[in-house]
KEVEXKOL-685352 format. One record per residue (C-alpha): residue number from 1; residue in three letters; x, z, y. Coordinates in nm, 3 decimals, m for minus. Each point is the difference from the previous one (the first is absolute). Example, Ala and Ser with C-alpha at 12.3 -4.5 7.8 and 13.67 -1.06 7.14 Angstrom:
BEGIN
<1, 'ALA', <1.230, 0.780, m0.450>>
<2, 'SER', <0.137, m0.066, 0.344>>
END
This chain:
BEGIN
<1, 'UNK', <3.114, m0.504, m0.679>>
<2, 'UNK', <m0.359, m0.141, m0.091>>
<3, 'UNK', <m0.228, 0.210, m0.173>>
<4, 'UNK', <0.007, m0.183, m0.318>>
<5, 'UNK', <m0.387, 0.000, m0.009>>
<6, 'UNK', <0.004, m0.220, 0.282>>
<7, 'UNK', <0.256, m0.235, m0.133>>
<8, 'UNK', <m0.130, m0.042, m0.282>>
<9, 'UNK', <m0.374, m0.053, 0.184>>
<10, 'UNK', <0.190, m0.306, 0.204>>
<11, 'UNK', <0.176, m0.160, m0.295>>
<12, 'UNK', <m0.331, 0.003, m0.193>>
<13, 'UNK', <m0.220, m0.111, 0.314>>
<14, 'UNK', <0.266, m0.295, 0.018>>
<15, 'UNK', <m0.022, m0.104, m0.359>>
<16, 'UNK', <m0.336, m0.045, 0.096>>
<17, 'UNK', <m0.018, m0.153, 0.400>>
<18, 'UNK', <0.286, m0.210, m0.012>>
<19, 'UNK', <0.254, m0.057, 0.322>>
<20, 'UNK', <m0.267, 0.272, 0.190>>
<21, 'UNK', <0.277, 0.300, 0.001>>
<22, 'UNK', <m0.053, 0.081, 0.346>>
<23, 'UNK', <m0.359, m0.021, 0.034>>
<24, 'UNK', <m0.034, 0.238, m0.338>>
<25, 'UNK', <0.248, 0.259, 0.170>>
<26, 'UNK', <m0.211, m0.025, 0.344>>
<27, 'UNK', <m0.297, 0.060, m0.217>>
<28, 'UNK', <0.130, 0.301, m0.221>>
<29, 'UNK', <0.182, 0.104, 0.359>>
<30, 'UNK', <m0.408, m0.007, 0.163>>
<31, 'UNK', <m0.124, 0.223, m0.351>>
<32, 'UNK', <0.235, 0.240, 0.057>>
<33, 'UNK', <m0.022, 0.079, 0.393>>
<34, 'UNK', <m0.348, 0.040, m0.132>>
<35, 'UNK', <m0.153, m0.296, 0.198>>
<36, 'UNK', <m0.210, m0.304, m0.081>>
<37, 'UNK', <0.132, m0.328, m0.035>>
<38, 'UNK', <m0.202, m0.299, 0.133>>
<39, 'UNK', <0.136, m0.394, m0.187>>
<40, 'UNK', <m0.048, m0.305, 0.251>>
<41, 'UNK', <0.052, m0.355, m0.185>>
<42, 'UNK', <m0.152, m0.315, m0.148>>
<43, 'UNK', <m0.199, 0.039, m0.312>>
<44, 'UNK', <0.181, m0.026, m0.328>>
<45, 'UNK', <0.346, 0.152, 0.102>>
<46, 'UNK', <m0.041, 0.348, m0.197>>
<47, 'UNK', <m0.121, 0.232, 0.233>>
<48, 'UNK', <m0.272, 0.125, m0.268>>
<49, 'UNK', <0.240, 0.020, m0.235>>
<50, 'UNK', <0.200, 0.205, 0.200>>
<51, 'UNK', <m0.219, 0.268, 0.059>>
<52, 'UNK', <m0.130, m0.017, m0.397>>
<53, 'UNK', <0.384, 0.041, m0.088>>
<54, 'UNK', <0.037, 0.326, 0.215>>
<55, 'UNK', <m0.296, 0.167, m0.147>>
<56, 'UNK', <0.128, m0.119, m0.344>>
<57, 'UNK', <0.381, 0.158, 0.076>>
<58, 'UNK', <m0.159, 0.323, 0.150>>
<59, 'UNK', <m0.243, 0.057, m0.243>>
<60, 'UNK', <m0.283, 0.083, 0.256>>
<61, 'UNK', <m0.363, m0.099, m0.001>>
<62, 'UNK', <m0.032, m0.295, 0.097>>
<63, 'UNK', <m0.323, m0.184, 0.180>>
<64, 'UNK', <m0.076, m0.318, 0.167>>
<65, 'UNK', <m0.266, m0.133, 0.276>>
<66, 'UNK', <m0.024, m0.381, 0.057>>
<67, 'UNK', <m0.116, 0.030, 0.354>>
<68, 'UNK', <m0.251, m0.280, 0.092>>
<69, 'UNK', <m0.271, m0.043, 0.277>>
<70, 'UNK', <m0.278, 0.199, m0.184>>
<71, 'UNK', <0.194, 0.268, m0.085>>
<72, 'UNK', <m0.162, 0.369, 0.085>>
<73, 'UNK', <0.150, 0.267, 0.116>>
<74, 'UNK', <m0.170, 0.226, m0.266>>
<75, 'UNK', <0.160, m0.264, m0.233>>
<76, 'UNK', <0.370, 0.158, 0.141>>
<77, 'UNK', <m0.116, 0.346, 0.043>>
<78, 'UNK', <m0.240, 0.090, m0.291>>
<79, 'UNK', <m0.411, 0.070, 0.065>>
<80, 'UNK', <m0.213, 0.288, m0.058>>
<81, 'UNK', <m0.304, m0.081, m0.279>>
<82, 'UNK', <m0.307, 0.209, m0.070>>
<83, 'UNK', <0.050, 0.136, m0.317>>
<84, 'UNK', <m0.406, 0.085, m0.109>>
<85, 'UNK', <0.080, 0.225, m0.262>>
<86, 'UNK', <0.196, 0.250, 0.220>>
<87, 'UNK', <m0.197, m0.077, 0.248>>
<88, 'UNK', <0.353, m0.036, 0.265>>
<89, 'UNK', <0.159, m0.254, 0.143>>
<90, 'UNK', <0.356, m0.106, m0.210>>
<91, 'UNK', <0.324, m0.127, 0.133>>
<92, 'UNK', <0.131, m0.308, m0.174>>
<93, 'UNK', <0.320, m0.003, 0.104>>
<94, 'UNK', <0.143, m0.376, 0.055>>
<95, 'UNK', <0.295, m0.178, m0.047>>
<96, 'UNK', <0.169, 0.173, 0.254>>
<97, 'UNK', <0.080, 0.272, m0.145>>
<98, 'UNK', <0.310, m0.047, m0.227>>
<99, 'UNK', <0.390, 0.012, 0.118>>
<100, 'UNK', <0.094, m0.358, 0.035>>
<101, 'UNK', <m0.279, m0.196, 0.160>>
<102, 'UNK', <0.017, m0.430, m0.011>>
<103, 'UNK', <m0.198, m0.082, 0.272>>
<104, 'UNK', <0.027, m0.377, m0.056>>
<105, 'UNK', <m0.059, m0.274, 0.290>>
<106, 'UNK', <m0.077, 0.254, 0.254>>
<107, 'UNK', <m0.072, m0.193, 0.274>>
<108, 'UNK', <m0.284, m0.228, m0.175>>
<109, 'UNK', <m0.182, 0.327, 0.097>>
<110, 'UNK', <m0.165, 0.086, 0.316>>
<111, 'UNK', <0.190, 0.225, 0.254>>
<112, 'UNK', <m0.329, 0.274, m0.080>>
<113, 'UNK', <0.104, m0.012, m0.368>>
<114, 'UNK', <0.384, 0.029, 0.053>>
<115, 'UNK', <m0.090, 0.304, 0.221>>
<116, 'UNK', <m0.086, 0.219, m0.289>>
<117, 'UNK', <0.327, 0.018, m0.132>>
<118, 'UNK', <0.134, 0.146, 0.304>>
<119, 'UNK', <m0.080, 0.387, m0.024>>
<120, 'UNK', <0.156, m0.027, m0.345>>
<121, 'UNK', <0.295, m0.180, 0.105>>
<122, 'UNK', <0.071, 0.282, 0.232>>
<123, 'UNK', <m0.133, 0.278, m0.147>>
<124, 'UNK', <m0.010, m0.035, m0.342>>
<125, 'UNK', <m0.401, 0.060, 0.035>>
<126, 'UNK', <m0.315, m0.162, 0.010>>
<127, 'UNK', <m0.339, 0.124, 0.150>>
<128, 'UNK', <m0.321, m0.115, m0.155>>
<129, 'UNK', <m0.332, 0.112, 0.057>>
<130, 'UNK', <0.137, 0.257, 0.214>>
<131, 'UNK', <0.208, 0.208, m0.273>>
<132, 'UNK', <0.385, m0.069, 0.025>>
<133, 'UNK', <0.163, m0.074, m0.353>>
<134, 'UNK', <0.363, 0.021, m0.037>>
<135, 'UNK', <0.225, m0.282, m0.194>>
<136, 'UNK', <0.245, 0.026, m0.243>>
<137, 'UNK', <0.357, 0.057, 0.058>>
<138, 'UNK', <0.184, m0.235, 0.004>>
<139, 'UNK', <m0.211, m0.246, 0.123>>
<140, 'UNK', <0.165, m0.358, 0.130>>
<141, 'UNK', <m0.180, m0.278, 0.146>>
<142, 'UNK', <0.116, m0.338, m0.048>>
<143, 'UNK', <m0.185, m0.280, 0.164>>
<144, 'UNK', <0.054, m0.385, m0.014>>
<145, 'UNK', <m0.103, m0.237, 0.297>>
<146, 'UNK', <0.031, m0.384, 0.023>>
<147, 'UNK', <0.110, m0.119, 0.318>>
<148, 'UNK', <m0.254, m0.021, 0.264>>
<149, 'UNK', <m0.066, m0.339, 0.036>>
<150, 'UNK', <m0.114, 0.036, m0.320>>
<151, 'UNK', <m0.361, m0.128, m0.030>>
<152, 'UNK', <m0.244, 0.315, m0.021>>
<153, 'UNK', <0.257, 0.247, 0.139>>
<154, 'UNK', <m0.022, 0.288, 0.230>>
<155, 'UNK', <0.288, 0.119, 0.175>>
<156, 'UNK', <0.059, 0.371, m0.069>>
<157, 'UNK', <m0.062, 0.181, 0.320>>
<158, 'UNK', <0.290, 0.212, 0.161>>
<159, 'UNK', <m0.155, 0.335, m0.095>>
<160, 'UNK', <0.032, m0.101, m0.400>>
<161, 'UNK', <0.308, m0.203, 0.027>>
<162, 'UNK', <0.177, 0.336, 0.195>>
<163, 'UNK', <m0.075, 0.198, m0.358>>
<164, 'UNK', <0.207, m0.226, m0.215>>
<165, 'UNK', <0.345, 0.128, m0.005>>
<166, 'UNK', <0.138, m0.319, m0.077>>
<167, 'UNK', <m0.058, m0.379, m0.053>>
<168, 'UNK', <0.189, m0.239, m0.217>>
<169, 'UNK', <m0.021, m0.358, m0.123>>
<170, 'UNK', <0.107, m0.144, m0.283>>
<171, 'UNK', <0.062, m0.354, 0.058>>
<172, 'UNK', <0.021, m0.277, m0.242>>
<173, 'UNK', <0.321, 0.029, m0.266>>
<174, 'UNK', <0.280, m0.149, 0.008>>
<175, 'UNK', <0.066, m0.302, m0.230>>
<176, 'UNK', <0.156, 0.231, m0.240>>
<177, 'UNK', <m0.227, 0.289, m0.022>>
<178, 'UNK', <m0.324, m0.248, m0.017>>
<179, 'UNK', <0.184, m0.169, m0.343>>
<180, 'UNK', <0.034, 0.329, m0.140>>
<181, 'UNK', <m0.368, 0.016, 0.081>>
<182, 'UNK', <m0.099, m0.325, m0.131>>
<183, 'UNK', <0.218, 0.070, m0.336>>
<184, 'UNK', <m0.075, 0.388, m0.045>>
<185, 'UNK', <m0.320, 0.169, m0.122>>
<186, 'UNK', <m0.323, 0.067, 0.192>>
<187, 'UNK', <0.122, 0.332, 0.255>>
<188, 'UNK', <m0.356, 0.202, m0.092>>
<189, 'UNK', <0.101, m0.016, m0.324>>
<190, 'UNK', <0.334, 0.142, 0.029>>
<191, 'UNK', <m0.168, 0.234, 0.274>>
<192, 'UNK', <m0.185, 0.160, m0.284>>
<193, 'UNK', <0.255, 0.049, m0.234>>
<194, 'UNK', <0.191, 0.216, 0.260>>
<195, 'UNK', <0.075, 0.355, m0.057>>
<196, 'UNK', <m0.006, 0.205, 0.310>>
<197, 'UNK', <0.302, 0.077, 0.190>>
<198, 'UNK', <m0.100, 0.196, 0.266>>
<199, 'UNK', <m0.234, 0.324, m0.091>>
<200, 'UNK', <m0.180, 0.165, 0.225>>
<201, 'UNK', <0.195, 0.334, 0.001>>
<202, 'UNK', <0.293, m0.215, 0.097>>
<203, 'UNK', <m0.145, m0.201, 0.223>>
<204, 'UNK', <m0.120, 0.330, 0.201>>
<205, 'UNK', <0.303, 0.140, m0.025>>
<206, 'UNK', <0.165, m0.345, 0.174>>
<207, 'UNK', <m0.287, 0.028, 0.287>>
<208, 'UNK', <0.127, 0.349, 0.091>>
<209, 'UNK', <0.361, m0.053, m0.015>>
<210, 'UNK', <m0.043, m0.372, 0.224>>
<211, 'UNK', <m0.117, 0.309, 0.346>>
<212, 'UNK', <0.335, 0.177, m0.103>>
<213, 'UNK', <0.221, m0.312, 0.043>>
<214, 'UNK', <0.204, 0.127, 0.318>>
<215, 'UNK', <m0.079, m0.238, 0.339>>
<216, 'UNK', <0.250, 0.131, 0.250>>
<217, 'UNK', <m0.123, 0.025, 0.349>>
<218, 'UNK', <0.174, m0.323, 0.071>>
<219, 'UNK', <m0.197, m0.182, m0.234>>
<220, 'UNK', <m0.333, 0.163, 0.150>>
<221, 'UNK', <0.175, m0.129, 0.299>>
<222, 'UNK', <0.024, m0.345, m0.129>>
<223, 'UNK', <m0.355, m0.013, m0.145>>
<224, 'UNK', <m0.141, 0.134, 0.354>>
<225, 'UNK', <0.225, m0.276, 0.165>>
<226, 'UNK', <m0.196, m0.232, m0.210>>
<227, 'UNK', <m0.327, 0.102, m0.007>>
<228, 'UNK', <0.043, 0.002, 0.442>>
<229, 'UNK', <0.069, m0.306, 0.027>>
<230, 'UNK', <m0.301, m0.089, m0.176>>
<231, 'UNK', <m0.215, 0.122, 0.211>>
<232, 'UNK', <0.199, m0.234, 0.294>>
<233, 'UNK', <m0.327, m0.192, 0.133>>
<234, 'UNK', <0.221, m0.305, 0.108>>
<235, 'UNK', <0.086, m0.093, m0.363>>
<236, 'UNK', <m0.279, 0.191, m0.227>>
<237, 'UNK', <m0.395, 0.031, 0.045>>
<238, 'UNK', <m0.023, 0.313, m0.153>>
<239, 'UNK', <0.290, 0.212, m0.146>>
<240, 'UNK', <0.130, 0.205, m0.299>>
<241, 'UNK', <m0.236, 0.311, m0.020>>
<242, 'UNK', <0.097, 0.326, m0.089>>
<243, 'UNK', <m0.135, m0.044, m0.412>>
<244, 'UNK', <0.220, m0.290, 0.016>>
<245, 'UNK', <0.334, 0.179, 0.154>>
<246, 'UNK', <m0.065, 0.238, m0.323>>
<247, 'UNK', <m0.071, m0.313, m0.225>>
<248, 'UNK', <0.347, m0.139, 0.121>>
<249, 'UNK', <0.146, 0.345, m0.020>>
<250, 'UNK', <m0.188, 0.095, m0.397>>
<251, 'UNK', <0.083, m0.369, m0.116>>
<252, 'UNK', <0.370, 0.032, 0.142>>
<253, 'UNK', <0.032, 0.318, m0.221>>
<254, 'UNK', <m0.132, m0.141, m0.304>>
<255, 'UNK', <0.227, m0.319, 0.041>>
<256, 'UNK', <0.305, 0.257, m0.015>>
<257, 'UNK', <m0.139, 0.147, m0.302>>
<258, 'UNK', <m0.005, m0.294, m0.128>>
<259, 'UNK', <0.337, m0.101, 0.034>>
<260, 'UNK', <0.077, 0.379, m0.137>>
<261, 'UNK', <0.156, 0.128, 0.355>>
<262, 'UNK', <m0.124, 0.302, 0.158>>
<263, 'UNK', <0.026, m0.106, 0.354>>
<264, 'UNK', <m0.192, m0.235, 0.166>>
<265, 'UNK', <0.235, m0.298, 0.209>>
<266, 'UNK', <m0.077, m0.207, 0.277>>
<267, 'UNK', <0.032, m0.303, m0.240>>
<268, 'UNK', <m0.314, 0.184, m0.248>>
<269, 'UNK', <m0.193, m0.009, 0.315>>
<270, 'UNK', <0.075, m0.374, 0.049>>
<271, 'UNK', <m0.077, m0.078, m0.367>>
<272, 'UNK', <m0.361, 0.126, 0.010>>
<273, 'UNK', <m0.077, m0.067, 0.404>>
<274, 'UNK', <m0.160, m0.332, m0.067>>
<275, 'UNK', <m0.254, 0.108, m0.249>>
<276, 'UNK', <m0.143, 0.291, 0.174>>
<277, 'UNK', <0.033, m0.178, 0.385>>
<278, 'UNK', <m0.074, m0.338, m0.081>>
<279, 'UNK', <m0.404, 0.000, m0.065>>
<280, 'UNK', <0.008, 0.302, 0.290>>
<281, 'UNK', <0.144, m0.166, 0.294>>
<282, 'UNK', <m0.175, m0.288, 0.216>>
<283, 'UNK', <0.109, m0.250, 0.256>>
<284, 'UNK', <0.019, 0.066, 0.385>>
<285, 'UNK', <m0.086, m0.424, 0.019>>
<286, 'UNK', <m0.094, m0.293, m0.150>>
<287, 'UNK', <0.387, m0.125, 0.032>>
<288, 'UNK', <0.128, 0.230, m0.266>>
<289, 'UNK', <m0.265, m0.123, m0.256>>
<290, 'UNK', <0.185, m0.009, m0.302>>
<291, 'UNK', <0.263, 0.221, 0.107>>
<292, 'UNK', <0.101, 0.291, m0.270>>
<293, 'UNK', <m0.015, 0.233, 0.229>>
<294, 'UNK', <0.169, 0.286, m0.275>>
<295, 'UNK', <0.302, m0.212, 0.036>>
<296, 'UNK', <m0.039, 0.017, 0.352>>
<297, 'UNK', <m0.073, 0.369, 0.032>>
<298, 'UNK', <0.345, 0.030, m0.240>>
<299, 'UNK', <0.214, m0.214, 0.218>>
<300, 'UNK', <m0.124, 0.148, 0.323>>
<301, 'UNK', <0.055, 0.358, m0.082>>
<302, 'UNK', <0.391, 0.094, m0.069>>
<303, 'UNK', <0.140, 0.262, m0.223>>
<304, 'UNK', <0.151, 0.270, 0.214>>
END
């Protein structure tokens, strides 16, 4: 059965997104495998909104970054400033250091500025100056991009785009969901009216239960099936790594949760595959241009 938290963190995350079910359960799914979730669409579908609603529902502090082509990385990180009075050197911490982090249009930055985020994507750290400061736990990155023949974009290199656990679009609504839209009342509004659904006690309790969800060694079997294949020069450029075997594994987990089942299924690994493979894997050739090549990992690769 579903831990009634979470249900009742979906219904109210649908009252809100409308007709976006299974992108909001492939984002809470991302949360709690404890990864970061990176949101690939046109402007104006709701991917802000998305990530303002989970902070909202969680109750965590909450920060945003509009990354643009000036931006610093001491403007991510934080700066040291000579305080005169103490005569010392004092670390302002900046924006990154909060729990859920919005970094918004992330590739109208420079791939020098995207860097910094990477040691605390992995690690949970940052070093400044020389003196390593930890972040706070839990802390859950959430980027937007626009598609990259956007004007002014810069594609995320493979090294950043490896550290998102999964990415999602939302895609326009359907005729339905966008009248509801048209008719219904402005979403930030109703975003902060929300009570939150999800504490942080619970929500750290969920992250340590998703590692206990049983994988038999069939399903390992499965996931190493899929991630060799990937790394099959004839159809892929570059292959699944080993974060991204334990992405597909974590995410597989916390799909199961999800559904309230404490065994992971061939089918859980199939729901999440094309959000953790899809920005990972590459094309062999030119030919397969367009090609989703998580669909074609997933039809290659059989269930034993």
């Amino acid at each position: 059965m579903m831990h009634p938290k979470i249900s009742t963190t979906l219904e109210v995350a649908n009252e809100v997104i409308v007709g976006k079910d299974r992108q909001i359960r492939l984002a809470l799914t991302c949360l709690l495998a404890r990864g970061h979730l990176l949101i690939e669409d046109h402007p104006g579908v709701g991917k802000t909104t998305l990530a303002h609603l989970l902070a909202q529902l969680l109750g965590l502090p909450f920060s945003r970054i509009q990354f643009t082509t000036d931006l610093l990385p001491a403007d991510i990180l934080g700066t040291s400033i000579y305080d005169r009075e103490q005569a010392r050197f004092s670390f302002h911490p900046g924006p990154i250091f909060t729990s859920i982090l919005l970094a918004d249009e992330i590739n109208r930055a420079s791939p020098k500025i995207q860097s910094a985020l990477l040691e605390a994507m992995e690690e949970h750290q940052v070093t400044v100056d020389g003196e390593t400061r930890k972040l706070p736990r839990p802390f859950f990155v959430i980027a937007t991009q626009n598609p990259e023949d956007y004007i002014g974009t810069y594609p995320l290199p493979e090294s950043q785009l490896d550290r998102f656990m999964m990415r999602i679009t939302l895609g326009y609504p359907d005729p339905a969901a966008e009248r509801l839209l048209l008719s219904g009342r402005n979403r930030q509004d109703m975003i902060q009216e929300l009570d939150t659904t999800l504490d942080t006690s619970t929500l750290t309790e969920l992250q340590a239960l998703v590692e206990k969800i049983h994988s038999s060694d069939a399903l390992l079997d499965y996931i190493q099936d899929l991630v060799r294949f990937s790394r099959d020069p004839i159809n892929f450029r570059n292959g699944l790594s080993p974060r991204a075997a334990l992405a597909l594994l974590r995410s597989a987990q916390a799909w199961t949760l999800l559904d309230g089942r404490d065994a992971v299924l061939p089918e859980d690994v199939q729901q999440v595959l094309p959000s953790v493979a899809g920005h990972r894997l590459r094309a062999s050739h030119e030919t397969q241009a367009g090609t989703d090549l998580a669909m074609l990992l997933m039809h290659a690769v059989p269930v034993a």
